[in-house]
N, C-alpha and C positions, 0 to 999 in steps of 0.2 A: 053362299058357300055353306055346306051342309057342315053338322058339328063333327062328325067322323072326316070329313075332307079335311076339315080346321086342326083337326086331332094329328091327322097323318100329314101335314102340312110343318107342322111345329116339329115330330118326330125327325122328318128329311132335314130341317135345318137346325135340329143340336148335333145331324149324324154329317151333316155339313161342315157346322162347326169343329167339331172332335175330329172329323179327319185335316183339318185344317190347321187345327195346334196341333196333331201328332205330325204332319209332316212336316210343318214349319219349326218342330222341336226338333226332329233328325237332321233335316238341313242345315239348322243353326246353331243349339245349343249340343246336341253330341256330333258335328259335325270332325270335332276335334280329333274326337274319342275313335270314332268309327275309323275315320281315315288314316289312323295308328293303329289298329286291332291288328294283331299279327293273321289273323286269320283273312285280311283284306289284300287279295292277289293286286288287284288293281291299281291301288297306292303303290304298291312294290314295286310293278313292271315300269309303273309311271316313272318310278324315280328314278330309273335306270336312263331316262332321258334328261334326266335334269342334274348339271354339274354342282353336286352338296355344296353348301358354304364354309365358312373357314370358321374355324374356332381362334380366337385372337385376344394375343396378351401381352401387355405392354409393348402394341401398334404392330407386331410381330404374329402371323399366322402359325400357330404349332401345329394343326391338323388343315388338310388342305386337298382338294381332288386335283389328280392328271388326269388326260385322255389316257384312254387304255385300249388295246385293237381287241379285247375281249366283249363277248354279248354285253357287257356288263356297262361300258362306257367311258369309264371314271374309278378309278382305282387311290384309295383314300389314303394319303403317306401322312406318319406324323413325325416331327422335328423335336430331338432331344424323348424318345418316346418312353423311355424307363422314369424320368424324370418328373414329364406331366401324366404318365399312366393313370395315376389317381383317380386327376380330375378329367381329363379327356376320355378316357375308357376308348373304345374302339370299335368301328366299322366296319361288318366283312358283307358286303354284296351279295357274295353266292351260298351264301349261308341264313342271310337275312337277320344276321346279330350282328347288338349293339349294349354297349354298357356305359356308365358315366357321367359326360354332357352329352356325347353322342344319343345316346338314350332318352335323356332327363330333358334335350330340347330337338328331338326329332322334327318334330314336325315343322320346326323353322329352318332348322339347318337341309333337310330332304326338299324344302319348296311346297310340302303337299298339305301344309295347315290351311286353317281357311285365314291365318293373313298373306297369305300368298295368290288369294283366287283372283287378286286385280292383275300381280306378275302376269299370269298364266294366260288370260283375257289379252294382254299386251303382248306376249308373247306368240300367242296364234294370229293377231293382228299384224303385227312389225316380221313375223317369220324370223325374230332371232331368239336364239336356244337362249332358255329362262334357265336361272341358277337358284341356286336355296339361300335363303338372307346367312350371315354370319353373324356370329352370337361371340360379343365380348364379354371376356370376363376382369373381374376385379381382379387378380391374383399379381403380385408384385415378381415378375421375372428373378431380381436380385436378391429378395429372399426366398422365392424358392429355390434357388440353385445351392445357396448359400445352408439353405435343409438339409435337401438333397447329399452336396458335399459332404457337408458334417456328419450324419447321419452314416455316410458310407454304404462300410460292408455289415451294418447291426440292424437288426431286428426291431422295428419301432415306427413311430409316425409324428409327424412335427402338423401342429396347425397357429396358424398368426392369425390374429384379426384386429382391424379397427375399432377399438372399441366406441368411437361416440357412432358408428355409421353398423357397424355387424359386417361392414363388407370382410372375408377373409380375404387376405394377403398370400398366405401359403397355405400348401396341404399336399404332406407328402407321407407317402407308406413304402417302405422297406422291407423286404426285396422287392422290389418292383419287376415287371417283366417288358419286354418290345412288343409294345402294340402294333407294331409294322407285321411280325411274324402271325399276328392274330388278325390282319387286318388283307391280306392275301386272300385273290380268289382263287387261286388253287386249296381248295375244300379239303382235298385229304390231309396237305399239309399244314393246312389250320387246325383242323380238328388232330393232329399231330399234336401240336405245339401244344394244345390245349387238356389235353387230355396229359401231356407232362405236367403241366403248370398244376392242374388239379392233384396227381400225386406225387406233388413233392411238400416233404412235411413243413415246409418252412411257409406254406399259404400266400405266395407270388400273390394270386388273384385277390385276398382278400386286400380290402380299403381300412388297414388298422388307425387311419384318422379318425373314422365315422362307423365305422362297423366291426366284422370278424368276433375273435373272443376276447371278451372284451375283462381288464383289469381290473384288479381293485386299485384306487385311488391312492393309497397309502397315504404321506402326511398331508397331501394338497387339499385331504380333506378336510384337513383344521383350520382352514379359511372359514369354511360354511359352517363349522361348529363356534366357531368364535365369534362370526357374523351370527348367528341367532340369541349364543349368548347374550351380545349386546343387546340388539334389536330387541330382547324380551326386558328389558329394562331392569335387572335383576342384577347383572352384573357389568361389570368395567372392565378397560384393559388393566386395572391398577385392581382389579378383584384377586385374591390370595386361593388358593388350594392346599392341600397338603403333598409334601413331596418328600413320599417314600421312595424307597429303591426300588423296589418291584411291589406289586397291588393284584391281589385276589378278586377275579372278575367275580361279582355279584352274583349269589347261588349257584357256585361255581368252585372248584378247588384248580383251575387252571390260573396261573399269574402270569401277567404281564412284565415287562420291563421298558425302561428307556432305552436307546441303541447299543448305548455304551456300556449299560448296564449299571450308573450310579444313579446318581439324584439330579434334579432339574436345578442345576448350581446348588451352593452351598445353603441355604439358608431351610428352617424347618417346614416355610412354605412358598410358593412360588406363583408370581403375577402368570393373570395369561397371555399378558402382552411377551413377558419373557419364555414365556412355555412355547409360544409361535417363535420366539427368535431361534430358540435355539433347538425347534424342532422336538419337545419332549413328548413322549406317548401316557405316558401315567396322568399326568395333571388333567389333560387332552379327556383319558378315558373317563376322569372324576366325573369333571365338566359334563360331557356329553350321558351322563346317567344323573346326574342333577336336572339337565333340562328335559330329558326323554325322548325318546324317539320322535313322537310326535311335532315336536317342534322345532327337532334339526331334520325331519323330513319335511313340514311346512318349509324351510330353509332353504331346501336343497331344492325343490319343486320352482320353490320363485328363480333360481337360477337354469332352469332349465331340468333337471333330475324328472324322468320316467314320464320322459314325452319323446316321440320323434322330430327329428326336424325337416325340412328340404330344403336345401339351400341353390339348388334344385336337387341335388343330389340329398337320398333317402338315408337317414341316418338312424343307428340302431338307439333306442331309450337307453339311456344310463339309469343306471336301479339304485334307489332306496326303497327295501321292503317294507312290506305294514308289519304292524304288532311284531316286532322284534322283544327278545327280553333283555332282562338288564344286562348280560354279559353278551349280547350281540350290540348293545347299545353302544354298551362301551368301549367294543371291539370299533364301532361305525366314529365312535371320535378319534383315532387316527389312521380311520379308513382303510380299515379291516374287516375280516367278518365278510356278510354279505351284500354291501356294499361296492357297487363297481361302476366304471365311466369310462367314458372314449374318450380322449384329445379335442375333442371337439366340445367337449362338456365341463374339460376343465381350464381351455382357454376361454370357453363360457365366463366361467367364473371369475377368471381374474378381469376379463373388459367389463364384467357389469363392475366389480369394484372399482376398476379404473376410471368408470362411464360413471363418478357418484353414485353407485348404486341402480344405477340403472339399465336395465340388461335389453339387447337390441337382437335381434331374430338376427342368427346367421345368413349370408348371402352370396356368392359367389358370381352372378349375372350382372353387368354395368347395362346393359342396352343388345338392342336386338337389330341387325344393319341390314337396309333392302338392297338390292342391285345397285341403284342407282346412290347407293352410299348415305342414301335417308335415313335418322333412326327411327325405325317402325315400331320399337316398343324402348322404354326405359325401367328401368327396377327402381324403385325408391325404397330408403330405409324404413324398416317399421321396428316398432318397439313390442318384446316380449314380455315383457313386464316391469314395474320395480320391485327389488330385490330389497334396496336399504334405503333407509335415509340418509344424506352427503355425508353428515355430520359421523353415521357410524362406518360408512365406508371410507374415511378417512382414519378414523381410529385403524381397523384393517389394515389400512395401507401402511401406514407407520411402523406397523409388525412387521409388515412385508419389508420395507425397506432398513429395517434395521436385521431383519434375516441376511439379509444379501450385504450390507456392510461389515456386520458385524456379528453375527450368526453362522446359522447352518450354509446358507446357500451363497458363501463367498464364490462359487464358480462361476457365478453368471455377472461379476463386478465387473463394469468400465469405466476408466477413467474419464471425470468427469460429467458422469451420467448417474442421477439418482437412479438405481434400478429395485423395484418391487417383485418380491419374487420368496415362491417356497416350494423347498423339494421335498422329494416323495420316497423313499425306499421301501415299497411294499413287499411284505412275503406273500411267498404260495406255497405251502408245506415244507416238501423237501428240494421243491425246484429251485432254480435259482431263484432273484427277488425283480423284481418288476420297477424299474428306478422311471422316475416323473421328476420335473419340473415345469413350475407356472411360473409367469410373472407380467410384468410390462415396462414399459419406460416412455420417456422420461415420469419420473413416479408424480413431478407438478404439472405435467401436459402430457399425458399419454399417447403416444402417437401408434402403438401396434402390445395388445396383448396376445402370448404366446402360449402353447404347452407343445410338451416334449415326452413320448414315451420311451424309454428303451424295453426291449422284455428280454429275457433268455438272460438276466445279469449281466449284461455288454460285454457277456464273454467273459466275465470274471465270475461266475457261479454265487457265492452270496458273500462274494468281498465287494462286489462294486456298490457306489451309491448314488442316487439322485443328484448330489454335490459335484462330483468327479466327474461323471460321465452325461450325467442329461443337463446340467447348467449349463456348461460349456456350450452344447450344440444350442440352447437358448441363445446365448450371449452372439453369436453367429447370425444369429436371425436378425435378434432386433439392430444389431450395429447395419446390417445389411438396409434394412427399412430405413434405419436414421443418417445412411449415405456415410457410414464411418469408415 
């Protein structure tokens, strides 16, 4: 063989090779991707022959197809549909949208991922109509209803979670809308309903557990400022501050106060285990301009702060900004300023305290079910990082539970249940205030931590507080989860 033969010999087998990884790359690893592209007709038409799977929760199908005598086939009703909105989102066929887990696990629940291509092979072999697997979720039926319930007719979002596992338990947003009416294929009248849903000010559509516009934190902030406190070994919960009645933010002639507007109790200085009981903002501010920015945002990072998540569902980063000064600083110790989280970020926080310190990546998928009622996929918990050491996340905790005994957040007390817990009454200028609470229980075995937003003032403009109105719907959840 001549050395140009040899030459042109080695050329044909790298261009062998390279078409060989490119096509075995589209077949296999974007095989996923491709077959989801909304711009992929062929998946679409497909799926029109294949009856979707169920979305199912606690053994119960909330989303589920009928035959329909339309092109379409299969017409997608869902069960209690204002209530799992959320997390289910909604399927319209003749529109080719999807939001939610609809979305977040298409490709299993439609039949057209590639774990379905054995279905599909047995399907044209046996000639019976192939279905899309159904995708369980984690979510506890009895507290979310028990959200839901509570929650009402007010503006806000409830999320629970397990904290030693991440899986969530509830996740609900308020007002919610009928995904039945978005889930119609008569096209004109979805895109009706939708186009209401879009202008009406109250943001039906948006998910205020995980996304929308999102809040400031107000005092549930002082968990993670208090938590770095410690963690920086500098101070205790038995560490003193001074406790004036109102405090001049730092290069600033603007002052703060406490809620009440006196002193954090009587004495001329004040612990900050007691400045968490009873919910004080001055101490809080000192604190958080003592340690700086930088290491109550280090803090706030380890619990999850200005990252997204997917639980499958996409959630919006909660913010702590860089290079803040000291009068934003100390705005950000009780969670103020520019400083702000979802429900999802501040029941964050309290499972990784609940969790010893250790913070577990939210979750909402238990397993993925085939046809034949096989599980074809399972979700295992993973861990997002640690947060604290036991020892300081107990310290924490002790605040917590002496808030809710005998503190700020007596709303969320049950008998006979240590409950850990701290409310929030954030402002927003002149609007009403933004009321939160976090917490978990039982505070020696945590079985579910919580958060609870209300916005718009629950209707009371800026009398209502964190205490009155978001403990309450807390105390609802977890007695729900604890079978009370």
């Amino acid at each position: 063989m001549t050395r140009e033969l040899r030459r042109l010999s080695i050329v044909m087998l790298f261009m062998f090779i390279a078409l060989f990884a490119a096509t075995s790359w589209i077949q296999v690893v974007d095989a996923d991707a491709l077959a989801q592209n909304d711009n992929n007709q062929r998946t679409r038409l497909d799926s029109y022959e294949i009856q979707r799977g169920s979305i199912i929760i606690d053994g119960t199908n909330v989303a589920t197809s009928v035959p329909s005598d339309d092109r379409y086939q299969f017409q997608r009703v869902y069960a209690d549909a204002g209530m799992w909105a959320p997390v289910t989102g909604y399927f319209n066929a003749a529109l080719d949208s999807r939001t939610g887990i609809e979305q977040a696990m298409n490709a299993d629940l439609s039949g057209t991922g590639s774990s379905a291509f054995f279905s599909e092979i047995e399907r044209i072999l046996s000639g019976q109509p192939q279905t899309g697997f159904s995708v369980e979720l984690s979510l506890d039926a009895a507290a979310q209803k028990a959200a839901y319930d509570a929650l009402g007719g007010l503006q806000g979002a409830v999320v629970a979670i397990e904290p030693s596992t991440g899986r969530i338990l509830a996740m609900v947003s308020t007002p919610g809308f009928d995904t039945n009416l978005l889930a119609t294929h008569d096209a004109d009248a979805a895109n009706s309903t939708y186009d209401q849903l879009v202008q009406d000010p109250l943001k039906p559509l948006s998910n205020r557990a995980i996304a929308g516009d999102l809040n400031p934190p107000g005092s549930t902030f002082k968990l993670v400022v208090a938590a770095a406190a410690y963690a920086s070994g500098d101070f205790t919960p038995d560490s003193t501050l001074p406790n004036p009645a109102s405090y001049t933010l730092p290069g600033s002639s603007n002052r703060v106060s406490n809620a009440w507007g006196g002193t954090c109790g009587g004495g001329e200085t004040v612990t900050i285990a007691e400045a968490i009981r009873l919910s004080c903002n001055i101490p809080m501010a000192e604190l958080a301009v003592k340690l700086g920015d930088d290491a109550i945002r280090e803090m706030a990072e380890k619990f999850g702060y200005n990252q997204s998540f997917e639980t499958p569902l996409v959630s919006t980063a909660s913010s702590y900004p860089r290079a803040l000064d000291d009068a934003q600083t100390a705005l950000s110790g009780f969670g103020q300023g520019q400083v702000t989280a979802t429900p999802l970020q501040v029941a964050m926080i309290s499972a990784g305290i609940a969790n010893d310190g250790l913070v577990m990546n939210p979750r909402m998928v238990d397993q993925v079910i085939g046809n034949d009622l096989s599980v074809v996929r399972s979700y295992d918990d993973t861990e997002f990082g640690r947060a604290l050491e036991p020892d300081i996340a107990d310290e924490v905790t002790d605040a917590m539970v002496a808030s809710v005994s005998t503190g700020a957040a007596q709303g969320a007390r049950i008998d006979g249940i240590d409950v850990a817990g701290k409310t929030g009454t954030a402002e927003n200028g002149n609007k009403p205030h933004t009321l939160w609470f976090t917490g978990f229980a039982p505070a020696d075995d945590p079985a579910v931590a919580v958060a609870v937003v209300v916005e718009d003032g629950g209707g009371q403009g800026q009398s209502g507080s964190g205490d009155t109105i978001a403990a309450p719907i807390a105390k609802k959840v977890i007695e729900a989860v604890l079978g009370r």
